[in-house]
C-alpha positions as CSV (number, residue, x, y, z in Angstrom):
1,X,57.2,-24.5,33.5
2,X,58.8,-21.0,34.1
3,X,58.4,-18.3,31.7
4,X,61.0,-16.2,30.5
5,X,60.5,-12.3,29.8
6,X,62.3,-11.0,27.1
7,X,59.0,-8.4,25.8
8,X,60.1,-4.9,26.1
9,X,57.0,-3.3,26.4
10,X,54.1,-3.0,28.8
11,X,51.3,-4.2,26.7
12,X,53.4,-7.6,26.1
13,X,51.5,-8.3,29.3
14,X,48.7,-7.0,28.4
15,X,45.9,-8.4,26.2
16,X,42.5,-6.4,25.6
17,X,40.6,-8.8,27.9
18,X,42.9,-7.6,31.1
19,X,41.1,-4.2,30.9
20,X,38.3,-2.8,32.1
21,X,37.2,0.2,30.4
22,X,34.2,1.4,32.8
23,X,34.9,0.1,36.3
24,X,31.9,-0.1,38.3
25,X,33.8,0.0,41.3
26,X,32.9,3.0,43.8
27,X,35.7,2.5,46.4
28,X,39.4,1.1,46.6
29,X,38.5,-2.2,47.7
30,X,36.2,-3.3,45.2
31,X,38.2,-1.6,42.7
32,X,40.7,-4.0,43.1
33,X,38.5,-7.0,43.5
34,X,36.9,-5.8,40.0
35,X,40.3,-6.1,38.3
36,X,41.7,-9.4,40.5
37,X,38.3,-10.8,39.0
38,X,39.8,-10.3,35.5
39,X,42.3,-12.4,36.2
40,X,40.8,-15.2,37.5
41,X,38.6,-15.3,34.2
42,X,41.8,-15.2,32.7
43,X,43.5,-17.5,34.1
44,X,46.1,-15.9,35.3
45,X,46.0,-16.3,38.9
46,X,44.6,-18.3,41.4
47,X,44.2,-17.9,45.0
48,X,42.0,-14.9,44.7
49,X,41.2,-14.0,48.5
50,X,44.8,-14.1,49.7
51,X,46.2,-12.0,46.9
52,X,43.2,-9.6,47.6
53,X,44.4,-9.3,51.6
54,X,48.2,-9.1,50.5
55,X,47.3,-6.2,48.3
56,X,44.8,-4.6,51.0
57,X,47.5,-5.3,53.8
58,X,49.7,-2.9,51.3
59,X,47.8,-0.8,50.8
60,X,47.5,-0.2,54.1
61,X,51.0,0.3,54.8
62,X,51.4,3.0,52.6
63,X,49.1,3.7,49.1
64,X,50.1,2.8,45.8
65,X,48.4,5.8,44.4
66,X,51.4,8.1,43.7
67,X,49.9,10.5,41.9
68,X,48.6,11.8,38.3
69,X,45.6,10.0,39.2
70,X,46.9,6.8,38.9
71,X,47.2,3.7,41.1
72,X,49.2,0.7,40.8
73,X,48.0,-2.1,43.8
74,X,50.0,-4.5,43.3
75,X,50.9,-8.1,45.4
76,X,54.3,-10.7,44.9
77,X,52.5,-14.1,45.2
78,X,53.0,-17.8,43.4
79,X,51.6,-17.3,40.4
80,X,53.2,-20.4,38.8
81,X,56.1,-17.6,36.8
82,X,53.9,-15.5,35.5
83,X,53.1,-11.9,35.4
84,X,49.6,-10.8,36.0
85,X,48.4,-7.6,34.9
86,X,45.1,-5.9,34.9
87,X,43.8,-2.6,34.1
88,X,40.4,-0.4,34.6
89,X,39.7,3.1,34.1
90,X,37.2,4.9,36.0
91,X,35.6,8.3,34.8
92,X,34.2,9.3,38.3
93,X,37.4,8.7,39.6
94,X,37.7,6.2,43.5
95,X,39.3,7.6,46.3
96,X,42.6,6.0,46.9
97,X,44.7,7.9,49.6
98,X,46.4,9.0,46.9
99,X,49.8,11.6,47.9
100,X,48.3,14.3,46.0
101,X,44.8,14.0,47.6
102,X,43.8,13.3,44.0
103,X,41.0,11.0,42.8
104,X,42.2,8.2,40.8
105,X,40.9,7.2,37.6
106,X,43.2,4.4,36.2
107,X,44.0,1.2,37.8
108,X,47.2,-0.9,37.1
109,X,47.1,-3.9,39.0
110,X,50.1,-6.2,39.1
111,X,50.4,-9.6,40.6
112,X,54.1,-11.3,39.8
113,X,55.9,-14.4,41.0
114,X,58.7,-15.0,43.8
115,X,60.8,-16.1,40.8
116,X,60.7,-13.1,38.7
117,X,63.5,-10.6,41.0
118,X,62.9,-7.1,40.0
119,X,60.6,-7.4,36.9
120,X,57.7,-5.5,38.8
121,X,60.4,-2.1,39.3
122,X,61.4,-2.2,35.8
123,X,57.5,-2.4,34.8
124,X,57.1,0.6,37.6
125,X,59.9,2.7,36.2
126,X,58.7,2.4,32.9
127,X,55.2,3.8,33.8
128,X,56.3,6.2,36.0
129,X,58.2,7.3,33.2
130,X,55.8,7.8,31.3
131,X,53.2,9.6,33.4
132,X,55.6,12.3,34.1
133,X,54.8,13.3,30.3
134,X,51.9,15.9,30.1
135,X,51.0,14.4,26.6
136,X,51.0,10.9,27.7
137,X,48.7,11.5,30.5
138,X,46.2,12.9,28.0
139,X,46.1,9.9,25.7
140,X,46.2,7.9,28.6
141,X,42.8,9.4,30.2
142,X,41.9,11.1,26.7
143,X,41.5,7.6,25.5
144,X,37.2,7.0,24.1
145,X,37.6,3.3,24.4
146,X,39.7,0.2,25.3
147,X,41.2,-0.1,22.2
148,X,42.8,3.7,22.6
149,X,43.7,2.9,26.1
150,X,45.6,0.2,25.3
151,X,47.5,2.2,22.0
152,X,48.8,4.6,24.3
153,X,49.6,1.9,27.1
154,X,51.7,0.4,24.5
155,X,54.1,3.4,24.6
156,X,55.5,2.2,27.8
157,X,59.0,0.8,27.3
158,X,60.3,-1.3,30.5
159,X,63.6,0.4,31.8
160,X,66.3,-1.6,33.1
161,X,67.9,-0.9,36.4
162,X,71.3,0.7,36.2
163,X,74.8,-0.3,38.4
164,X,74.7,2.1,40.6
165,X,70.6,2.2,40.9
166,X,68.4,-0.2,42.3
167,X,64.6,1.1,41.1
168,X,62.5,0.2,44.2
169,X,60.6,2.2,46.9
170,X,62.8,4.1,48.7
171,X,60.4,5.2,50.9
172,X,59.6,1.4,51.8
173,X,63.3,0.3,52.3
174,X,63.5,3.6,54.8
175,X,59.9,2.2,56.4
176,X,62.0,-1.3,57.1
177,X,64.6,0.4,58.9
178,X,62.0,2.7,60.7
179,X,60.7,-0.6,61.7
180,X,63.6,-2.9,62.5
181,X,65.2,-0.3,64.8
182,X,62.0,0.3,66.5
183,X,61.6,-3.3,67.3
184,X,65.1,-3.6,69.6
185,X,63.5,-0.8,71.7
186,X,59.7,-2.0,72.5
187,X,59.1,-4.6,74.6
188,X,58.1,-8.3,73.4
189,X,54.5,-8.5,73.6
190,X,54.6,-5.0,71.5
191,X,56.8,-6.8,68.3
192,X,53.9,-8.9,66.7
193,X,52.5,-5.9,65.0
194,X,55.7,-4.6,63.7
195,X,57.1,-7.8,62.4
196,X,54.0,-8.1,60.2
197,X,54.3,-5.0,59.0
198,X,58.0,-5.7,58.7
199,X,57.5,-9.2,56.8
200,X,54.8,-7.5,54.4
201,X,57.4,-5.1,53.0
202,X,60.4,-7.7,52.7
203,X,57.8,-9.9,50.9
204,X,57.4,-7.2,48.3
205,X,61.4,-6.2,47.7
206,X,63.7,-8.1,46.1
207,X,65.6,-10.9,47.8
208,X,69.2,-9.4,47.1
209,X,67.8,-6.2,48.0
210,X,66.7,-7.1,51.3
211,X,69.7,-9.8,52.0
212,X,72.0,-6.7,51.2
213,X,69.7,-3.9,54.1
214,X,70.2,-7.3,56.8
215,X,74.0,-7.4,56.1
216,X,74.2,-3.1,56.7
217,X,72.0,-3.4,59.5
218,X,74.3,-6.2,61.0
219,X,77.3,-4.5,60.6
220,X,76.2,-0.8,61.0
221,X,73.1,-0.4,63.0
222,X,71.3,1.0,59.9
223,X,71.2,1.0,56.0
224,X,69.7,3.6,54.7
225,X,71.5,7.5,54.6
226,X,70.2,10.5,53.4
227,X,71.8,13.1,51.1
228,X,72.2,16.3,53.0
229,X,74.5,19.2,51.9
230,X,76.0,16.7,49.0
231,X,77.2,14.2,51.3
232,X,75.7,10.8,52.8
233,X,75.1,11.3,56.1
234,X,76.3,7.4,56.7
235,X,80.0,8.2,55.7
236,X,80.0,12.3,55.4
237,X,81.5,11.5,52.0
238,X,80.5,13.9,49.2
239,X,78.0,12.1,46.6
240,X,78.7,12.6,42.8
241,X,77.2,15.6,41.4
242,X,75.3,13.6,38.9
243,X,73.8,10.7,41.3
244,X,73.1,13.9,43.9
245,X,70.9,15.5,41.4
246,X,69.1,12.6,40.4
247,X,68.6,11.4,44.0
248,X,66.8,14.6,44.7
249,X,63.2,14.9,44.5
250,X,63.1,10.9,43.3
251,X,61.6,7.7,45.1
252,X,64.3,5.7,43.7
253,X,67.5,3.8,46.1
254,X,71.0,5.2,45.0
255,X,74.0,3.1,47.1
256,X,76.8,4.9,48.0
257,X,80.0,4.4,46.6
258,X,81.8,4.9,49.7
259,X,80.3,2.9,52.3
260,X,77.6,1.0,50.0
261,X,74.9,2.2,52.0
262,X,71.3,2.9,50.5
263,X,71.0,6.6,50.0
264,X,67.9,8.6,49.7
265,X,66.8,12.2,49.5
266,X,67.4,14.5,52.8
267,X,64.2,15.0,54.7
268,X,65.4,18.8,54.9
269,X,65.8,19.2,51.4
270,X,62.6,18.0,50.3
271,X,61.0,20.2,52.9
């Protein structure tokens, strides 16, 4: 039987026995085999060793350690509908690749199913949300015990994708491109690599989002445009003033609402 989300908040997902308070964990990889551990105990998942290599093989791609000093590994597996979260807090803090060369010190694992489109970017934006406040930070690694942890955790609202916004890694959906362009020039024997790397990001997005990148990349050779000077560089039509500001200096996908492409910030702007 399927279950249906309806919760509104991140703890809704997440009882006291899905954390770890003190993770004994010293690198990345056991960190994460701490936490998937949880959920066995719990139930929740099954399959252990191939959700740990599907989250390894991601994080290998590119790290989920976006800053803050937080981490959220994460792998879209069967799990029988549900929605598997775990968390651990570490006070020494593991190394995690992380973009601001910052140790991380709390752990948000997330496993969810095939048939849940798009719940795992409305749980993201809602944390990432959150962690761009100074105060909930504090409570966050301020908290003395699980109980705390999991007060302030309970803060996070789930935020609902808009029209004109599709909340997912822009800087994967740009990777894909990278990827699928690059794959038409090398030479057959050279493809293997790339298609795994290209099937391990289209196994994390969203089916409609990735149907919609084959159709633009049919028709148009690419499907993803940057912002440069105000205008997408896939149409040279001025963006809104409002979707322009909002695409700057975010990891979010805008679509343009001239020629529908995916639009992200300019290289030469963020530079």
């Amino acid at each position: 039987m399927k279950v249906t989300f309806k919760s509104s908040h991140f703890t809704d997902y997440l009882k006291p026995s899905q954390i770890v308070f003190n993770l004994k964990a010293k690198d990345k990889i056991q960190a994460i085999e701490e936490l998937l551990d949880v959920l066995v105990k719990q139930k929740l998942i099954k399959n252990e060793k191939l959700i740990l290599t599907r989250i390894i093989d991601r994080e290998r791609l590119e790290s989920t350690a976006l800053g803050h000093n937080v981490a959220f590994p994460h792998a879209r597996v069967d799990t029988e509908g549900n929605l598997a979260v775990a968390v651990g807090k570490s006070a020494k803090g593991i190394d995690f690749d992380s973009i601001d060369d910052k140790k991380v010190h709390l752990i948000i694992l997330i496993v969810w199913d095939h048939s849940l489109p798009g719940l795992f970017n409305h749980l993201f934006a809602g944390l990432a949300q959150f962690l761009r406040k100074p105060g909930f930070r504090q409570r966050i690694f301020g908290a003395k015990n699980k109980s705390e942890l999991r007060k302030a955790l309970s803060e996070v609202e789930l935020q609902l994708p808009q029209e004109d916004r599709i909340i997912s890694r822009a800087s994967l959906l740009k990777k894909l491109q990278d990827i699928e362009i690059k794959k038409k020039k090398v030479k057959k024997a050279q493809r293997k690599p790339l298609e795994e790397q290209a099937n391990l990001i289209r196994h994390e997005l969203d089916e409609a989002l990735v149907d919609r990148f084959d159709r633009l990349m049919k028709r148009y050779g690419f499907a993803v445009a940057e912002v440069d000077i105000g205008a997408c560089q896939g149409c040279n039509i001025n963006v809104a003033t409002g979707m322009r500001s909002a695409i700057e200096g975010s990891n979010d996908i805008y679509i343009c609402e001239n020629c529908g492409k995916f639009l992200i910030a300019s290289k030469n702007k963020e530079k």
